[in-house]
Backbone bond lengths (Angstrom), bond angles and torsions (degrees), N, CA, C in turn:
res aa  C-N    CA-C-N  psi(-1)  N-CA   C-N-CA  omega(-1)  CA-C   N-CA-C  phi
1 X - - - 1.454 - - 1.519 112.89 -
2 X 1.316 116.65 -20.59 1.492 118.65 -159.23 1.640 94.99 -133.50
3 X 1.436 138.28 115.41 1.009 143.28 170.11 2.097 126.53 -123.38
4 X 1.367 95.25 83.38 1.547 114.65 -174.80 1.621 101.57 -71.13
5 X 1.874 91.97 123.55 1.481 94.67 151.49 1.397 107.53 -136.64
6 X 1.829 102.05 168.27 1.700 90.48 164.54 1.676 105.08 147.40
7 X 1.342 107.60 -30.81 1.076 134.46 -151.21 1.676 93.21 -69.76
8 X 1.258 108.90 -178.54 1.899 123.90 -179.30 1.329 118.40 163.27
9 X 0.781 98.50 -158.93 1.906 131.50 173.06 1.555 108.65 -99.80
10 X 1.395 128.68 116.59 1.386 121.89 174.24 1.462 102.34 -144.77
11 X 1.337 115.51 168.45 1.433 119.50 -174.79 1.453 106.79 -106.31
12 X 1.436 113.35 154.25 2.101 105.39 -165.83 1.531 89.67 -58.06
13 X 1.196 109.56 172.49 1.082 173.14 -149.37 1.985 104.32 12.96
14 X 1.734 99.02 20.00 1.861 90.41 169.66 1.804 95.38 -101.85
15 X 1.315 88.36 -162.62 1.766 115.76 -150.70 1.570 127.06 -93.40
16 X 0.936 129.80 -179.76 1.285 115.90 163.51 1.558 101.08 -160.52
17 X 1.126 152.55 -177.62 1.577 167.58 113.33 1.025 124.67 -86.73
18 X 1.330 113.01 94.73 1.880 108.69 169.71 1.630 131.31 -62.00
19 X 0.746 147.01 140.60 1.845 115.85 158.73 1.757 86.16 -146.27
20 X 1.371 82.16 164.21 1.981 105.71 -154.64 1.883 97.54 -136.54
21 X 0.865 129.29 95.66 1.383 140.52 170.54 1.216 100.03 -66.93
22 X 1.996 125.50 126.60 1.414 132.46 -174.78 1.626 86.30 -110.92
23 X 1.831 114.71 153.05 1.668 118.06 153.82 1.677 84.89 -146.42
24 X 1.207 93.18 165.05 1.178 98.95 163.81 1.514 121.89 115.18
25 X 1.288 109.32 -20.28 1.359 127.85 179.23 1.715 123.33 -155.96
26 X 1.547 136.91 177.34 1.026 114.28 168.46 1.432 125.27 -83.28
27 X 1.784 116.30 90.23 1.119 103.46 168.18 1.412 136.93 -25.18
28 X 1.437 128.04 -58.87 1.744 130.26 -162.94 1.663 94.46 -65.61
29 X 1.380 131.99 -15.72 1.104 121.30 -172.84 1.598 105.51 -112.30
30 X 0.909 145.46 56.17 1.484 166.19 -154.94 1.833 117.17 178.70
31 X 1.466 87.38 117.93 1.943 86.30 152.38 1.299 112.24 -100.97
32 X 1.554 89.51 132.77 1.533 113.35 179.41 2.185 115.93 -106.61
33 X 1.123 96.66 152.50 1.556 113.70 -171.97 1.142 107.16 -109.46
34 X 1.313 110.62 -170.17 1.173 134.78 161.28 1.878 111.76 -159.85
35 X 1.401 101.44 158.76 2.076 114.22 -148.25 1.299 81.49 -142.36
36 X 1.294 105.97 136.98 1.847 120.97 146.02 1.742 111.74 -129.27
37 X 0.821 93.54 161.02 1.530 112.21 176.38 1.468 115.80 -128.74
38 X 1.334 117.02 113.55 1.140 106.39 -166.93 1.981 101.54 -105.09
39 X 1.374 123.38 -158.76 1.369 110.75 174.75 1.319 106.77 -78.86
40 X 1.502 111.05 155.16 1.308 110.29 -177.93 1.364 140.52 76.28
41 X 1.766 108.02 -6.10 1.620 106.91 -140.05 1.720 76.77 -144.08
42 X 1.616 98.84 155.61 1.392 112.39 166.63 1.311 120.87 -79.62
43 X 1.491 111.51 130.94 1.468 103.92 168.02 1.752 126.77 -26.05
44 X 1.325 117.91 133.16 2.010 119.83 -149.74 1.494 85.70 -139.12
45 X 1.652 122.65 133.00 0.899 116.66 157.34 1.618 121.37 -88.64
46 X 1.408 113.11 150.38 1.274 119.71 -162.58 1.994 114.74 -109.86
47 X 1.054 76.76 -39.74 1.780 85.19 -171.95 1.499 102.41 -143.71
48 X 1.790 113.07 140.40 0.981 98.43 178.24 2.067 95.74 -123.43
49 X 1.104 133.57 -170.17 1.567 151.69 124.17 1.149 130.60 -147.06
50 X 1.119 110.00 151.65 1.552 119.94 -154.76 1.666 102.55 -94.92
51 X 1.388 147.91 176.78 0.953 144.09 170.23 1.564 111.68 -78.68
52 X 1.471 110.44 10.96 1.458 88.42 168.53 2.311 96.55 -135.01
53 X 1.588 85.10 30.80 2.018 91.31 150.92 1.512 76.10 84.48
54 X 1.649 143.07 0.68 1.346 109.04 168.66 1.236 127.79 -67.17
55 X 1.422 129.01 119.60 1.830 117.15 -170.25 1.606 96.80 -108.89
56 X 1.433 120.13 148.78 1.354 137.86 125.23 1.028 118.20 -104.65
57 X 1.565 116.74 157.06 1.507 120.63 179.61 2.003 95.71 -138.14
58 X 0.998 99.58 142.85 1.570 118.65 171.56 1.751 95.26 -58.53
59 X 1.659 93.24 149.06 1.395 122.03 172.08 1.507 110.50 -42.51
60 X 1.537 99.06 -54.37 1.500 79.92 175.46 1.212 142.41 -120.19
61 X 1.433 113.40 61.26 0.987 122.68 155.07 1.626 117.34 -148.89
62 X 1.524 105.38 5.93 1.542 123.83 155.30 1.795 113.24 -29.68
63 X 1.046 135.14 138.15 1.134 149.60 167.83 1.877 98.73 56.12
64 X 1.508 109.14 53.07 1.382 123.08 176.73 1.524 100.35 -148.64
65 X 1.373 98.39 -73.12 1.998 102.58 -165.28 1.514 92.89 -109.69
66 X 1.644 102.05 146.80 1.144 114.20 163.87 1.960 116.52 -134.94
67 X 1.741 84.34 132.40 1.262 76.80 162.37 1.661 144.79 -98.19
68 X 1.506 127.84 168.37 1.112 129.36 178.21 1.368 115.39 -162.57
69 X 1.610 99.72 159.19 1.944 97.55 -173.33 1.648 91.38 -147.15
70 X 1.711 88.01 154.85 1.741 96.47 -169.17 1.623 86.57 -121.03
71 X 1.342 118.52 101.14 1.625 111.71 170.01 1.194 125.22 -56.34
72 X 1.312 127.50 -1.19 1.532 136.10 -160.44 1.861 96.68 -76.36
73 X 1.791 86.15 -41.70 1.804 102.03 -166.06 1.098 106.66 -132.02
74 X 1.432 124.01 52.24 1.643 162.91 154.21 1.969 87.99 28.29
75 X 1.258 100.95 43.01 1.449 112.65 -178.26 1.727 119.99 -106.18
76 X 1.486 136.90 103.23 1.190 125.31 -178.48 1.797 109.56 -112.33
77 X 1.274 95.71 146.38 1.612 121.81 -144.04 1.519 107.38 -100.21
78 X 1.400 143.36 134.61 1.069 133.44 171.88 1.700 115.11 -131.03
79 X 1.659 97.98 92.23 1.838 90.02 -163.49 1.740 106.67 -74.08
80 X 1.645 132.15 133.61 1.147 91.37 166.11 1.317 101.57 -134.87
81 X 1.216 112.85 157.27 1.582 133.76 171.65 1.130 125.05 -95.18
82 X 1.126 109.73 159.04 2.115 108.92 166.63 0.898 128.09 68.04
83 X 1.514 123.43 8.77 1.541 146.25 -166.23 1.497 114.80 -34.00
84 X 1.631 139.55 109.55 0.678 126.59 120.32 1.904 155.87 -109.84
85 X 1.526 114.25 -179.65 1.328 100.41 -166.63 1.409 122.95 -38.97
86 X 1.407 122.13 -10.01 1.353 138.19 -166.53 1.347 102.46 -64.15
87 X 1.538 100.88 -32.08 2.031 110.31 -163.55 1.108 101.46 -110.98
88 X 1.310 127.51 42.27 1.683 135.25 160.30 1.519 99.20 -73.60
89 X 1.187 128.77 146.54 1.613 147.04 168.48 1.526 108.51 127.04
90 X 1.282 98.48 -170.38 1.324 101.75 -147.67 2.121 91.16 -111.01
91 X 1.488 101.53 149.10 1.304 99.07 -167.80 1.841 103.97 -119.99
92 X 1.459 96.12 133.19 1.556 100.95 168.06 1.207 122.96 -101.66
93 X 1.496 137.30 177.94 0.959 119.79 149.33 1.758 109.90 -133.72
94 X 1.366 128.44 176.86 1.032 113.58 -174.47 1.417 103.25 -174.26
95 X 1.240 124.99 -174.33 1.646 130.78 173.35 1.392 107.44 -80.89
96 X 1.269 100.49 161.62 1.850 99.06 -168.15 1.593 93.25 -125.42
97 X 1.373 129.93 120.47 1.230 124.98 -10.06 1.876 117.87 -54.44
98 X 0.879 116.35 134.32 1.528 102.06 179.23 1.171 125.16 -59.11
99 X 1.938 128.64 144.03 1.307 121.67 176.97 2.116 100.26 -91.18
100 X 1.225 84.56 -168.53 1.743 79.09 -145.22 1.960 80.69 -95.87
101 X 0.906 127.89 21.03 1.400 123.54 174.06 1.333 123.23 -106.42
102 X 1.067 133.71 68.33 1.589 170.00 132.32 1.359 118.89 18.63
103 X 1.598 125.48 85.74 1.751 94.34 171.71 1.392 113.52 -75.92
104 X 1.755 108.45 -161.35 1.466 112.23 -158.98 1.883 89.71 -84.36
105 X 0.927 130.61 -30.04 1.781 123.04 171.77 1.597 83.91 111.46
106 X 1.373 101.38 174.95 1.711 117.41 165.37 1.474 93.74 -133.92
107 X 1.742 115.87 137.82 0.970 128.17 -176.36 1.891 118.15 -88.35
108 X 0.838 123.62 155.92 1.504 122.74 172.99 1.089 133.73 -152.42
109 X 1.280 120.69 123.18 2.058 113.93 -143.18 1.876 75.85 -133.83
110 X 1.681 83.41 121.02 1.754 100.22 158.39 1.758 127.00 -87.38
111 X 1.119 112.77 74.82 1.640 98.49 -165.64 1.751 109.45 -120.90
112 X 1.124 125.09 172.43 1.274 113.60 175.77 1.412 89.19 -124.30
């Protein structure tokens, strides 16, 4: 249902673009998220929007990544900036509250 790409190898403080292809349900009528998992740590949600473009984003990564979704192409977007090693792991995205059906995530390692 949930198919993340985007992810890589980047050096601190450049960028990346996530985007997460939804099927399976009616996207435009769903808020969708986005999850990382970093080492050690439980999957954390990071960013949320609502089906009508309301976003919050967690403390930490507020005034870094932003999210967005284009319902046309049931696609939600995770721009991020300012990268550091802190935001190594692998990122999901999913419905908020999330359903329990999981894609494989795209991973993203900040290292120089």
């Amino acid at each position: 249902q949930f198919a993340e790409t985007g992810g890589g190898l980047v050096q601190p403080g450049g960028s990346l673009r996530l985007s997460c292809v939804a099927s399976g349900f009616d996207f435009n009528m769903r808020s969708m998220a986005w999850y990382r998992q970093t080492t050690g740590t439980e999957r954390e949600l990071i960013a949320g929007i609502t089906n009508r473009d309301d976003v919050k984003h967690e403390d930490s990564v507020s005034g870094r990544f932003t999210i967005s979704r284009d319902n046309a192409r049931n696609t939600a977007y995770l721009q991020m900036n300012r990268l550091t090693p802190g935001d190594t792991g692998i990122y999901y995205c999913n419905m908020r509250p999330p359903s329990s059906a999981w894609g494989q995530g795209t991973r993203v390692t900040v290292s120089a």
